[in-house]
C-alpha positions in Angstrom: 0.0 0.0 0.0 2.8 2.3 0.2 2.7 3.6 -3.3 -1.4 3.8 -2.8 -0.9 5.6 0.4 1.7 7.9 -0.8 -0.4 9.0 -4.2 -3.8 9.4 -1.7 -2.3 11.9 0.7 -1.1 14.0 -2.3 -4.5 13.3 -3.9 -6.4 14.0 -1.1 -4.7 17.1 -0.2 -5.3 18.7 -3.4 -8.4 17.3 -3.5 -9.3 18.8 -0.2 -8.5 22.5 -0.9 -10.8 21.9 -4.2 -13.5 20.9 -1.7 -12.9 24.5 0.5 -13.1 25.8 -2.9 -15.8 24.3 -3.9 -17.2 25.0 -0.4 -17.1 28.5 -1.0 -19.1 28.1 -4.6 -21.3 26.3 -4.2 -22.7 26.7 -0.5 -21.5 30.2 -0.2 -21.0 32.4 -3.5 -23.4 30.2 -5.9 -26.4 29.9 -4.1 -26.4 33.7 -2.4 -25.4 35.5 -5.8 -27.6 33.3 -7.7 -31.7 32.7 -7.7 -32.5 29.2 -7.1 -33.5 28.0 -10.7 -30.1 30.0 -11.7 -28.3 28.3 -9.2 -30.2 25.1 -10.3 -29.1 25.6 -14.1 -25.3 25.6 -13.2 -25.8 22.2 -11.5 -28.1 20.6 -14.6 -25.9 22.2 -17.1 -22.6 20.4 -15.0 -24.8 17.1 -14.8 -26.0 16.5 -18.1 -22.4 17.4 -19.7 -21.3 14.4 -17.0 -24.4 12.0 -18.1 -23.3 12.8 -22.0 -19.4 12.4 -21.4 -19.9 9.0 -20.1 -22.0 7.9 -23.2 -19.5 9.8 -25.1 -16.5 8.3 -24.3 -17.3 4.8 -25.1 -16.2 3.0 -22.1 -12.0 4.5 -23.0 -11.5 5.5 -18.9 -11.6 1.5 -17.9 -10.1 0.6 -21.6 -6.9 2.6 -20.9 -6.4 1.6 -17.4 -7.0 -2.4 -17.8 -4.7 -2.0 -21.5 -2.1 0.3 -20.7 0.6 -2.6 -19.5 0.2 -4.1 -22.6 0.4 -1.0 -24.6 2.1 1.5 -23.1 2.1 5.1 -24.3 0.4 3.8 -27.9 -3.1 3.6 -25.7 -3.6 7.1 -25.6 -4.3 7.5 -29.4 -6.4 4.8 -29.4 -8.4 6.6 -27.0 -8.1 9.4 -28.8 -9.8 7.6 -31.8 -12.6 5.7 -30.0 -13.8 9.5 -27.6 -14.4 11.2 -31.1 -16.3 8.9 -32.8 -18.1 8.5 -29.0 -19.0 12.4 -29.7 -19.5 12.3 -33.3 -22.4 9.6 -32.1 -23.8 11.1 -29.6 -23.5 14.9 -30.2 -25.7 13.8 -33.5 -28.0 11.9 -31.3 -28.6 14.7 -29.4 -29.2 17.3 -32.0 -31.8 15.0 -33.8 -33.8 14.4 -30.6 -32.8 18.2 -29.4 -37.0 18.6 -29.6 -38.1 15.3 -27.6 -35.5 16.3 -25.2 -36.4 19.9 -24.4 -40.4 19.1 -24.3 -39.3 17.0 -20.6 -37.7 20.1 -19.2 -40.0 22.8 -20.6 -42.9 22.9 -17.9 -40.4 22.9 -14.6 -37.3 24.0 -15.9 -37.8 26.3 -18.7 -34.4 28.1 -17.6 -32.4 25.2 -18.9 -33.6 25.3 -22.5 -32.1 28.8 -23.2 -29.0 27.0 -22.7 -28.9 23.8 -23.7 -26.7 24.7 -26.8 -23.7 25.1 -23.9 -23.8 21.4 -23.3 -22.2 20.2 -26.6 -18.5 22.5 -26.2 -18.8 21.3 -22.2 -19.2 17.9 -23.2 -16.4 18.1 -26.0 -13.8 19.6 -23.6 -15.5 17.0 -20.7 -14.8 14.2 -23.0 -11.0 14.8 -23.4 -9.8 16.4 -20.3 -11.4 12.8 -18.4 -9.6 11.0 -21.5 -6.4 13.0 -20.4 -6.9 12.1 -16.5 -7.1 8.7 -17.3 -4.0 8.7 -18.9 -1.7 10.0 -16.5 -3.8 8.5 -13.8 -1.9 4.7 -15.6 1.5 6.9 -15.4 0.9 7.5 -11.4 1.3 11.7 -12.7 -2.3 12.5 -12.1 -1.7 15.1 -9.4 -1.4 17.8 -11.9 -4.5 16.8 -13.4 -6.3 16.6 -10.2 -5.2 20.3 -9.7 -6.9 21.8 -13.0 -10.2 19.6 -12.3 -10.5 20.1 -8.6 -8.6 23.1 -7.8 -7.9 25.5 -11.3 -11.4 25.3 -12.6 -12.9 26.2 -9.3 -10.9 29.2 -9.0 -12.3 30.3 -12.5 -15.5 29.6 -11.5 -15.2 31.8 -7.9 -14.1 34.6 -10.7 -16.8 34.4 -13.2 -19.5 34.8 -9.6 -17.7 37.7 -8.5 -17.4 39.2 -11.8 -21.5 38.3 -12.2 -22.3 39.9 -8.9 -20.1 42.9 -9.5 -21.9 43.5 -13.0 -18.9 42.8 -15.4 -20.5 40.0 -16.9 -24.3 39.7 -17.4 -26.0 36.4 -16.5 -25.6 35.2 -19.9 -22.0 36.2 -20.7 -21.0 34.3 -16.6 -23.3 31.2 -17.9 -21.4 30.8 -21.1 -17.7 31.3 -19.3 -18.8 28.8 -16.7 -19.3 26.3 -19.8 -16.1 26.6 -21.6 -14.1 26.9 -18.2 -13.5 22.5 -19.0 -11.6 24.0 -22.6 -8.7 25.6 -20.0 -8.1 22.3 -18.0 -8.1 20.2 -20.6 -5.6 22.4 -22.9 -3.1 22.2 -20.0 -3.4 18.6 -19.4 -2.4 17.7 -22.9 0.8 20.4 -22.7 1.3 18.8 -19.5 1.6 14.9 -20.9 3.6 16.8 -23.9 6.0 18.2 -21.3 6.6 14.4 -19.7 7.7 12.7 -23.0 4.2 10.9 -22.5 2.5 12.1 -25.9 2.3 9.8 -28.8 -0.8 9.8 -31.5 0.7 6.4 -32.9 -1.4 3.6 -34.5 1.5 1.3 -35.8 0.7 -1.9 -33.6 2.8 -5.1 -33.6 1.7 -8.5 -33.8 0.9 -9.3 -29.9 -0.6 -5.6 -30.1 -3.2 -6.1 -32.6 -4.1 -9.6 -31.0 -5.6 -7.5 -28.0 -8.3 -5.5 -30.0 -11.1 -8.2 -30.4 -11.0 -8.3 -26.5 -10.6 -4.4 -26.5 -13.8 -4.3 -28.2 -15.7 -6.9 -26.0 -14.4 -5.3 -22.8 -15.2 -1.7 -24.0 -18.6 -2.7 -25.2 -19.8 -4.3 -21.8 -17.8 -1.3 -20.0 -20.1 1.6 -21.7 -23.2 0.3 -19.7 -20.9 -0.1 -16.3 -19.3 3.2 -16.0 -22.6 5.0 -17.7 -24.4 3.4 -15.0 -21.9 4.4 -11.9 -22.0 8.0 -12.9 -25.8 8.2 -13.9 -26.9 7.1 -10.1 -25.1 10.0 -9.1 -27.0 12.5 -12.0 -30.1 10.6 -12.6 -31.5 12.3 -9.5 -31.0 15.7 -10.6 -32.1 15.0 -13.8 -35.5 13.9 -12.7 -36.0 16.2 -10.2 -35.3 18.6 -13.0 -37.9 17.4 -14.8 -40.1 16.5 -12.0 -39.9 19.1 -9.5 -38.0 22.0 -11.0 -34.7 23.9 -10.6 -35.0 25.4 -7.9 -35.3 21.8 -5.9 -31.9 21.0 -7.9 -30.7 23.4 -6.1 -31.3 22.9 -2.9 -30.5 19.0 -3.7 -27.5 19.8 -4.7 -25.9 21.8 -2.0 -26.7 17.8 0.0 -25.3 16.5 -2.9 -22.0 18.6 -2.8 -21.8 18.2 1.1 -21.8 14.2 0.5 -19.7 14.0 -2.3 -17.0 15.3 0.8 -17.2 11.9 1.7 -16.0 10.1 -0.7 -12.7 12.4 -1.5 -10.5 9.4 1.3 -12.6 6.7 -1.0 -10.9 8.4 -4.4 -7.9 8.7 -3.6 -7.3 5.2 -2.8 -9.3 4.0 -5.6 -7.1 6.3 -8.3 -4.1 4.8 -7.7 -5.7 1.1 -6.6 -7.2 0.3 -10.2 -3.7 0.8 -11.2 -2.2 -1.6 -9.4 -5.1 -4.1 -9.4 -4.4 -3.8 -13.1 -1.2 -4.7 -13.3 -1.7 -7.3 -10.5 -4.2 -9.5 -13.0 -1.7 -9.2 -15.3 1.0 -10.7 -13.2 -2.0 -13.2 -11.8 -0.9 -12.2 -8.2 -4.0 -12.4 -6.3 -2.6 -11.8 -3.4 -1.7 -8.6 -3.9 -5.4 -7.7 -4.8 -6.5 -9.5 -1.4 -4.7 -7.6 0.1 -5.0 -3.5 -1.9 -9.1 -4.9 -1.3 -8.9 -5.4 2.1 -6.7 -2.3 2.8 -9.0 -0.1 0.6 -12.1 -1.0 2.3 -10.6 -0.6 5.9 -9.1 2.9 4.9 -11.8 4.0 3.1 -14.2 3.6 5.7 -12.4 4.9 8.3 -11.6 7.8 6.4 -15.2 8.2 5.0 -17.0 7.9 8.2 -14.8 10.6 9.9 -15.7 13.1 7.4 -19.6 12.0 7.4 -19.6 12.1 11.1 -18.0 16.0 10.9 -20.3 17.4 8.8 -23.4 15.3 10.0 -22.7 17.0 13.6 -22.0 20.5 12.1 -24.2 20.6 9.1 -26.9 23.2 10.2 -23.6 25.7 11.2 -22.4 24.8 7.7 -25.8 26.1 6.3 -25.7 29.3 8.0 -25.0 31.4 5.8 -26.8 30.1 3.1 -30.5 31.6 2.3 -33.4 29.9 4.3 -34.8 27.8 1.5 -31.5 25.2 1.7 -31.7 24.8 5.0 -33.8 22.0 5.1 -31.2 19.9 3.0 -30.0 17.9 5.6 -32.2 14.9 5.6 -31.4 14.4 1.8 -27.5 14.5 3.1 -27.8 12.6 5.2 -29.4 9.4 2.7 -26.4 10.3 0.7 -23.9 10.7 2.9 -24.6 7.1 4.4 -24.9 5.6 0.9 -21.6 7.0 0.1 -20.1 5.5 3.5 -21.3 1.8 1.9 -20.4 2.9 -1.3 -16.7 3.5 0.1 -17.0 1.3 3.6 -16.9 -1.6 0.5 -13.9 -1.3 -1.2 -12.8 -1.1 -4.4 -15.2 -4.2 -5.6 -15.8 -2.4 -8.3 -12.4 -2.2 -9.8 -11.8 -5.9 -9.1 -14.7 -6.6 -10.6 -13.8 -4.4 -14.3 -10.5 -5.5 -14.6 -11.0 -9.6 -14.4 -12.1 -11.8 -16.8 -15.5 -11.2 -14.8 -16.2 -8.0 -16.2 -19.2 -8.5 -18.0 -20.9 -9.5 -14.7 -20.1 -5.5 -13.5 -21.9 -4.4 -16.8 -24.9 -7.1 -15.8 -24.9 -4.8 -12.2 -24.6 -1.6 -13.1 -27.3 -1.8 -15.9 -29.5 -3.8 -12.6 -28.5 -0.1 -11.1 -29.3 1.9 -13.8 -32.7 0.1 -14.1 -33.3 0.1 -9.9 -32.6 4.0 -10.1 -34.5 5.2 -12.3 -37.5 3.3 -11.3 -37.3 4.4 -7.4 -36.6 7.9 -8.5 -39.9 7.8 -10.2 -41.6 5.8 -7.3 -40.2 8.5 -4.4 -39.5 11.6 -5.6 -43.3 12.4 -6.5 -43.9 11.1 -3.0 -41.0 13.1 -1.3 -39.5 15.3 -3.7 -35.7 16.2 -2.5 -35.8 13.8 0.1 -37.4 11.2 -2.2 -34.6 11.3 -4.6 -32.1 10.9 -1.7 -33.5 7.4 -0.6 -34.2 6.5 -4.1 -30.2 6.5 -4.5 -29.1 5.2 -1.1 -31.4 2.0 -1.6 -30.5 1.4 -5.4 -26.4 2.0 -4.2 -26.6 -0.6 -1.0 -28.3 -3.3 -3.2 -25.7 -2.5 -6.3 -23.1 -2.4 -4.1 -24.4 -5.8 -2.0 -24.3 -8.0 -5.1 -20.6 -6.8 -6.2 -19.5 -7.7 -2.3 -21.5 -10.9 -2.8 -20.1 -12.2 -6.0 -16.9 -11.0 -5.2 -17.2 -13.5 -2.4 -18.5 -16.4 -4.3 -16.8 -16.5 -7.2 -13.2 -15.4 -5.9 -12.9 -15.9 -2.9 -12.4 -12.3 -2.3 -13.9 -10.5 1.6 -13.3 -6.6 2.3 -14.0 -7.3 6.0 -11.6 -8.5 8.8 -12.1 -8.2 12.4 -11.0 -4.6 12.2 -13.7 -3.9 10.4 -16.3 -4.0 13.4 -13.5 -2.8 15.5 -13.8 0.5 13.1 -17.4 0.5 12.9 -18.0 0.9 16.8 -15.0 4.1 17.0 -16.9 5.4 14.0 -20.5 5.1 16.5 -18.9 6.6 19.5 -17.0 9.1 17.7 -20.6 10.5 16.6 -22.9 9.4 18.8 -21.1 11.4 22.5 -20.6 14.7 20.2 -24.5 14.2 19.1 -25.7 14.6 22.7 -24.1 17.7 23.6 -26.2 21.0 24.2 -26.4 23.2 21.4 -24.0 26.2 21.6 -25.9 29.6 20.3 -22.8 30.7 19.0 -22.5 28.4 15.9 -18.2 29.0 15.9 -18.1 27.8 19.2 -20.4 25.0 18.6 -18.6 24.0 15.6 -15.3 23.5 17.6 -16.9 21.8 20.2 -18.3 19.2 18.5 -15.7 18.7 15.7 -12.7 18.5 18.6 -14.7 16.2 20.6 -15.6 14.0 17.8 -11.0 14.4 16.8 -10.2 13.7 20.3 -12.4 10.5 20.7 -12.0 9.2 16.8 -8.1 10.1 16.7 -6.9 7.9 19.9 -8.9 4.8 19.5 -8.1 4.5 15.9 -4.2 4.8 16.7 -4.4 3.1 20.0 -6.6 -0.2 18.8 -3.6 -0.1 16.1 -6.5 -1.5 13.2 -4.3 0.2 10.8 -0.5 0.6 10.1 -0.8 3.4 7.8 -3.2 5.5 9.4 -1.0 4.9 12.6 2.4 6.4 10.5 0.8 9.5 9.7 0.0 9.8 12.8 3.2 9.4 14.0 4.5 11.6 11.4 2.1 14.3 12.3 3.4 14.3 15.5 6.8 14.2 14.8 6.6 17.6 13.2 4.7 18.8 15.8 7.5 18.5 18.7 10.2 21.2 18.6 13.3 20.4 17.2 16.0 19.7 19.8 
């Protein structure tokens, strides 16, 4: 794990200040500078380009990954190749049912049709800046990548509000920026992999190259359906409620939906670097070593998870304050998707096994379960509910999804996240939130805040460390506190 944990605390730091950024977008710039539906059309307009991407790009993200030790640098323009046809496709798909398309949204969300147009140059740069990522994320130089997506184009966006709210830009003009801000990070990423001797638009293959592209195609077939499906459960719901409830509900969902996807930053970065080396490891047939990166993942990832659930579960109202009274109420629909993330993560990286073994096909068989599940309990709850309805539509379809990976993981190889540090975890994870819960409420929401956050820090912190469950979380530790003593 040592290459895994050294690539996740660069990840995640990164990561993390893109979350504080994002932090000050979305729960305190967007929604204060912004009406509701307006604030509601940045989040559809970000959502559908992510929902077309993944149709667009044909399945290449999983493609590059499981093919790269067999074809090296060569893979890239192969991907190159299969992401435009992937837009050719489905841009033309789109324009010919433009009509069909815009008749769902017109009653609730008339807002998004002025600018639908903006999702075909999102999508376009979308496409190839994840294309890019994917790339570098097989050379372990990803960092730099994760910078422009979760850190550079943040910072643009931050601008393009202030310049909106200080009447430099009109609505329109900040709208059509906050589109082609994707055409900036995805520029630099290719100069970047230019820079590192990486780039290469080859498609002379030899012999033992060319007898990988029959499986190519099968694998990349069945992988459309499995990542389209991973990434729609996270979109679907704001599509519908688009559609069924109206913008300004998308945007109060998705100031929950941004405070969960916190959660899953730990889960990420192990995962990045992970597929990697699970890879890599089926290539070498060492099973072991993805016992053992499946058993670590899911241990790490739900400690690490839980911890940042159980923060912003206890301070979520303060977190809120400053926001306008109509997203207030957002907390029940975190907290569905907050705890489906924790599963999501708490599980490991089943997912990744799953893609890169001959068992692949089975994932696709899942995720299209998933995609079927999602849709049909959004449609069943979010009438009922609205918001909240959504919520538990996803936190049911992603235990069940996630509960049949874990199972036929099981079965079939042999293969068990859980140890006896697992419940060991689980009950830190309990009395880290449960003794902070219970505390009176301080009017003062600073102090409250740092009540409840140290007191969850100073129970979590020690028991993890002192129970010893993990080795890696216990060396940062120590680290941390080596640089904390003065130097003698």
């Amino acid at each position: 794990m040592g290459i895994v944990r050294r690539h996740s605390i660069r990840f995640s730091i990164i990561y993390y200040l893109g979350i504080i950024l994002g932090y000050i977008n979305t729960i305190l710039l967007f929604p204060n500078f912004l009406e509701a539906d307006q604030f509601g059309l940045t989040r559809m307009l970000l959502s559908v380009t992510i929902v077309i991407s993944q149709f667009a790009q044909l399945g290449t993200q999983n493609m590059i990954i499981r093919y790269h030790p067999f074809f090296g640098k060569k893979i890239l323009g192969v991907g190159i190749i299969i992401c435009s046809l992937g837009l050719f496709v489905t841009l033309s798909l789109i324009v010919v049912f433009q009509q069909s398309i815009l008749e769902i949204y017109n009653e609730k969300s008339p807002l998004f049709l002025e600018f639908f147009h903006l999702l075909i140059p999102f999508s376009i740069t979308m496409v190839f800046f994840n294309l890019f990522d994917t790339y570098l994320r097989t050379l372990y130089k990803n960092i730099f990548s994760t910078f422009l997506s979760s850190v550079l184009v943040r910072v643009v966006w931050s601008a393009l509000i202030l310049l909106y709210y200080y009447e430099y830009l009109s609505f329109e003009q900040f709208i059509l920026f906050y589109a082609y801000a994707y055409s900036i990070i995805t520029i630099l990423s290719l100069i970047y992999i230019k820079l590192i001797g990486q780039l290469t638009l080859t498609i002379h293959f030899n012999k033992d190259e060319y007898g990988h592209f029959k499986e190519i195609r099968s694998f990349s077939a069945f992988t459309i359906l499995s990542g389209l499906s991973v990434f729609l459960i996270n979109k679907v719901d704001i599509l519908m409620l688009g559609s069924i409830e109206g913008l300004e509900t998308v945007g109060i969902y998705a100031i929950a939906s941004y405070m969960a996807a916190v959660i899953v930053v730990p889960g990420s970065a192990i995962a990045r670097t992970a597929q990697s080396i699970v890879a890599n490891a089926f290539k070498q047939e060492n099973y072991l070593i993805i016992d053992n990166v499946y058993k670590k993942s899911a241990l790490h990832q739900l400690i690490l998870s839980a911890a940042a659930y159980i923060l912003i579960t206890l301070n979520y109202l303060n977190l809120m304050y400053f926001l306008p009274e109509e997203y207030h109420s957002s907390f029940t629909i975190f907290f569905y998707l907050g705890f489906s993330k924790i599963v999501d993560t708490g599980l490991g990286i089943n997912g990744i096994i799953l893609i890169n073994s001959k068992y692949y096909k089975t994932d696709t068989i899942f995720s299209v379960v998933l995609l079927i599940l999602t849709v049909i309990t959004n449609l069943i709850f979010i009438p009922l509910l609205g918001g909240e309805g959504a919520a538990i539509a996803t936190m049911l379809s992603l235990i069940i999804y996630n509960l049949l990976k874990y199972s036929f993981l099981k079965i079939k190889m042999s293969l068990d996240p859980f140890t006896p540090k697992t419940i060991v975890a689980i009950t830190i994870c309990l009395l880290s939130f449960i003794i902070p819960y219970f505390i009176p409420v301080f009017n003062n929401i600073f102090v409250d805040s740092l009540i409840r956050s140290s007191l969850m820090v100073s129970i979590f912190v020690p028991l993890i460390y002192f129970t010893k469950i993990s080795t890696d979380i216990n060396e940062l530790i120590d680290q941390g506190i080596r640089l904390l003593k003065p130097n003698k």
